[in-house]
Structure formats: structure tokens, C-alpha cells
N, C-alpha and C positions, 0 to 999 in steps of 0.2 A: 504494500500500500504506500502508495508517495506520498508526504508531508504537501499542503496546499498552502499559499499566502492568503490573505483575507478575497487579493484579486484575484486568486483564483487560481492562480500560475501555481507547477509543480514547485518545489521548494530551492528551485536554483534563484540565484540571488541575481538582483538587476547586472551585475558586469558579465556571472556568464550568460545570460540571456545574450549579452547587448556580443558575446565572442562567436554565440551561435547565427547572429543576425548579420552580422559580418562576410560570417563561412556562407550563409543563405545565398547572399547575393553574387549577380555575375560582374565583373570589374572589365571596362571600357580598355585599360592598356597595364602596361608594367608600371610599376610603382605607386596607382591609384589606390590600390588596396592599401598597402602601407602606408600612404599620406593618410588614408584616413583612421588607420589605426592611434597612428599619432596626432592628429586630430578629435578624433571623437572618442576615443580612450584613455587617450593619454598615457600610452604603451607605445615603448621600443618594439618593433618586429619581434626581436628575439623575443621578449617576455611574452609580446601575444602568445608566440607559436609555443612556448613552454606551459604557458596557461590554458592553452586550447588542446594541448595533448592530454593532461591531467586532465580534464573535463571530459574528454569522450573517454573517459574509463569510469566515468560518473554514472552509477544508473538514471542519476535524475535528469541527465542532460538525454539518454536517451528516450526515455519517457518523454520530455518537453521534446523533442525534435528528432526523433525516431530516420527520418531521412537523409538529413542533414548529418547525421553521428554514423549511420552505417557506411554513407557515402564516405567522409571523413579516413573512420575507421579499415575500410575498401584501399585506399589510396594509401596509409600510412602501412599498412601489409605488404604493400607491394613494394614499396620503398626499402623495406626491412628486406623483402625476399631476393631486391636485388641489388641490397649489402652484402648479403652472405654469399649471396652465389657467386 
């Protein structure tokens, strides 16, 4: 059972909501993503991408956005699968 806010949302807190809402969207060119991480979060790339790792290993991140974390999740598998190899 996931913990709920009074608004309703599963019990992930407004920043990783706003790390999920980030990943959501599609980005126009190279570096847009990142201006707006340091814009609208007020996160170095590194930290986003440390913070967003830890979060898709969140149940409650995938609960709140189920598509977005598998996808994620999909993509960071294969990254790893082809370190090793």
C-alpha cells in the first residue's frame, strides 16, 4: 500500500516528482535538458542523474510513474550490459 499526500500524490516528495517530470519530457536539442535542470532545480547534471538513479529503485517512484521508471530502468540495463561486455 503506498503512503498518499493530503493531494493525493503517492508519497514521493515535490523534487522527485518534479526529477520524474523532467525524465517525462522530450528535449528540443543537446544541453536543453541540462539548462533546465539547473534552472528549474537547481541541480548540477551530475547530482540530477545521481538523484534520479536512486529514485527509480524507489517503489514509490514507480507507483507514481510506472512508465517513465521502466523506461528509465530499460535504458540504464543496457548501459550496464554494455559495460560488462
Amino acid at each position: 500500500m503506498t503512503e498518499e499526500t493530503a493531494d493525493g500524490e503517492s508519497g514521493l516528495g515535490e523534487r522527485e516528482r518534479a526529477l520524474l517530470a523532467v525524465e517525462r519530457r522530450s528535449w528540443p536539442g543537446p544541453g536543453a535538458k541540462e539548462r533546465a535542470v539547473r534552472e528549474r532545480l537547481g541541480l548540477s547534471p551530475t547530482r540530477y542523474y545521481q538523484l534520479l538513479n536512486a529514485l527509480l529503485d524507489d517503489p514509490r517512484a514507480l507507483a507514481h510513474d510506472p512508465v517513465t521508471v521502466n523506461r528509465l530502468r530499460r535504458v540504464r540495463e543496457e548501459k550496464q550490459r554494455r559495460r560488462e561486455g
